[in-house]
Backbone as CSV, one residue per row, in Angstrom:
resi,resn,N_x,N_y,N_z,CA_x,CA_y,CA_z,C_x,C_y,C_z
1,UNK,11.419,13.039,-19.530,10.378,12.416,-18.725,10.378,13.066,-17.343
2,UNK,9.055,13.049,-16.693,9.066,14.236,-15.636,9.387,12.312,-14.241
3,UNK,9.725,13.201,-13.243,9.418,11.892,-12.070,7.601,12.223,-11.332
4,UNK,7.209,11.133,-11.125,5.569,11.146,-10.419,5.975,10.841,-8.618
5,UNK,5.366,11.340,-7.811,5.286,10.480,-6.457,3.912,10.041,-7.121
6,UNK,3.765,9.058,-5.779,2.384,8.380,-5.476,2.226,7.636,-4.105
7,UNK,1.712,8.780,-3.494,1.766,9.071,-2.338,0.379,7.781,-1.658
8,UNK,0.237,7.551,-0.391,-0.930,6.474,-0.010,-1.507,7.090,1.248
9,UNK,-2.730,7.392,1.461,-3.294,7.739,2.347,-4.814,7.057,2.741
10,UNK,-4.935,6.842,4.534,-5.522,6.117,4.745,-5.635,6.470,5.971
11,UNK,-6.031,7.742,6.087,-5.509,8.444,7.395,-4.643,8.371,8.110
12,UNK,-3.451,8.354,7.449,-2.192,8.327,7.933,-1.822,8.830,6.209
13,UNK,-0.844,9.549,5.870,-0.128,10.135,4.476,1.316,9.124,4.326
14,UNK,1.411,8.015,3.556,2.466,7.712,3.390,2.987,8.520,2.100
15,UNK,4.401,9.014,2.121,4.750,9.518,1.254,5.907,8.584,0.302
16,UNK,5.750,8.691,-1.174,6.591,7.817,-2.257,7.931,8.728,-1.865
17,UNK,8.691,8.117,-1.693,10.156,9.174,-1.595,11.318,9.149,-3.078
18,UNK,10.474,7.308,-3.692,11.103,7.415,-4.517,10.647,7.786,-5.801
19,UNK,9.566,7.292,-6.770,8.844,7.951,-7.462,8.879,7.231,-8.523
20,UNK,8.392,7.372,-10.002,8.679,6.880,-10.769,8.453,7.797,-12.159
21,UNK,9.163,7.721,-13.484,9.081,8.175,-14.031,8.102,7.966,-15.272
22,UNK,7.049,8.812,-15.741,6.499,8.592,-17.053,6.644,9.681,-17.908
23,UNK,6.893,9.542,-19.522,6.659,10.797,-20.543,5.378,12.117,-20.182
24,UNK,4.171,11.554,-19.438,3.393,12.459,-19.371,2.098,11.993,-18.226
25,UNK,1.738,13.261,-18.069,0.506,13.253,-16.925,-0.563,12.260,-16.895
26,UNK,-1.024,11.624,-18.603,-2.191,10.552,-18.779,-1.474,9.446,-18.161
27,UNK,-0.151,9.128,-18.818,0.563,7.680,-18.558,0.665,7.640,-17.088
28,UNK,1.127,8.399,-15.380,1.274,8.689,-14.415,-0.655,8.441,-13.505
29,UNK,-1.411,9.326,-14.429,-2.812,8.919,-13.780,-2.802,7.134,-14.084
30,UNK,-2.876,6.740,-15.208,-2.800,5.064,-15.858,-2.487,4.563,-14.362
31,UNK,-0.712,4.771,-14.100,-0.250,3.837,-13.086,-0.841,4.260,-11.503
32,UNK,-1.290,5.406,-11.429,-2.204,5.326,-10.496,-3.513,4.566,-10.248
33,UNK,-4.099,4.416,-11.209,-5.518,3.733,-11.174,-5.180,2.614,-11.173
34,UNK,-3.842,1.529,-11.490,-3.633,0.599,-11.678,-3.336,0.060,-9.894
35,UNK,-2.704,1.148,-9.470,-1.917,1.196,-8.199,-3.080,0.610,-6.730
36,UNK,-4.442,1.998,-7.534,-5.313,1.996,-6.636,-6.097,0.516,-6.835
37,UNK,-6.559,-0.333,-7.899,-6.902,-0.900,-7.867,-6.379,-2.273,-7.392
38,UNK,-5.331,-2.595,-7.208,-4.235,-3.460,-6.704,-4.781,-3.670,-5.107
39,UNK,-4.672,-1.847,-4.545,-4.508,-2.155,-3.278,-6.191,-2.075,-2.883
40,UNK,-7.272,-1.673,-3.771,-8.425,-2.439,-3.136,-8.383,-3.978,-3.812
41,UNK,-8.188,-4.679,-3.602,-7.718,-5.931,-3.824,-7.565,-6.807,-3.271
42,UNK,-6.345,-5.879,-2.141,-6.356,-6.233,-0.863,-7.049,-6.244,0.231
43,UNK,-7.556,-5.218,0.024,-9.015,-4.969,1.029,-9.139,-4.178,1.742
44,UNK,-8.470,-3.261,1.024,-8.247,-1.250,1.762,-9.059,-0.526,1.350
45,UNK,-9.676,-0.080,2.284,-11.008,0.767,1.626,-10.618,1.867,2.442
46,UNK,-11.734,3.381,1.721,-11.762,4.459,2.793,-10.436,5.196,2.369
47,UNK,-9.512,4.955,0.827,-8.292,5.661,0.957,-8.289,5.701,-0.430
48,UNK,-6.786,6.812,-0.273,-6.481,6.887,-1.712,-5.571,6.909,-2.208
49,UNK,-4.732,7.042,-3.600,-3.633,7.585,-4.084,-3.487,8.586,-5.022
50,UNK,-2.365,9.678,-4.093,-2.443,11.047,-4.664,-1.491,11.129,-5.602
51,UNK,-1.063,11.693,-6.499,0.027,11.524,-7.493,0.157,13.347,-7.892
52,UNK,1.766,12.932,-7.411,2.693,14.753,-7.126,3.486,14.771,-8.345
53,UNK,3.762,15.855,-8.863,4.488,16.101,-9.883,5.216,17.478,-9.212
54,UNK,6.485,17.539,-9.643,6.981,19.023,-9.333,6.679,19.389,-7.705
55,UNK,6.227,19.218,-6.667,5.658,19.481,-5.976,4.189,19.688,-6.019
56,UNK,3.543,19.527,-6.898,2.366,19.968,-7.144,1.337,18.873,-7.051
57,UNK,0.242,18.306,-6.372,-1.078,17.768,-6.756,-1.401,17.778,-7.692
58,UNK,-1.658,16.334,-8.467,-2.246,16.297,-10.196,-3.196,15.696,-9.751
59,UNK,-3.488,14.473,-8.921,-4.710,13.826,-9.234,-4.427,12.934,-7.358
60,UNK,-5.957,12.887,-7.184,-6.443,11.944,-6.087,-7.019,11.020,-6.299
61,UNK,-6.903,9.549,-6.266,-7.831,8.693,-6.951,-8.187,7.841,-5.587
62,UNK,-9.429,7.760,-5.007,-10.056,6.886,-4.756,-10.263,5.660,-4.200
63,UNK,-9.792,4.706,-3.318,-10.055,3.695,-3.180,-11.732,2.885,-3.534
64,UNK,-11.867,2.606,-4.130,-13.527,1.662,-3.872,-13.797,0.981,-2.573
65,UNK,-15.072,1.263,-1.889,-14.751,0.850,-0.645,-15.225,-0.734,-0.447
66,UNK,-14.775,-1.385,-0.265,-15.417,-3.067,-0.491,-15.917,-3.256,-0.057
């Protein structure tokens, strides 16, 4: 299993230091969209969550802006 960050940005970059692990890249986007939708929820708009593998950028997802 690879480790994911999932990083939070909102014009400011918070970075995941710790990360979490999934078998693969679909399951890692999943807990992102789950992540992002949580925190518009709260009522964060205008941001997103980026999700790092290896060092590398896999995916940026979006906040919905409320």
């Amino acid at each position: 299993m690879a480790r994911y960050y999932f990083h939070f940005r909102n014009g400011i970059l918070f970075e995941d230091d710790v990360g979490e692990e999934f078998p693969d890249d679909a399951r890692a986007l999943q807990y992102a969209r789950r992540v992002a939708s949580e925190l518009t929820e709260d009522g964060k708009s205008d941001s997103s969550v980026i999700v790092i593998r290896a060092g590398c950028q896999l995916f940026e997802i979006p906040l919905p802006k409320t």
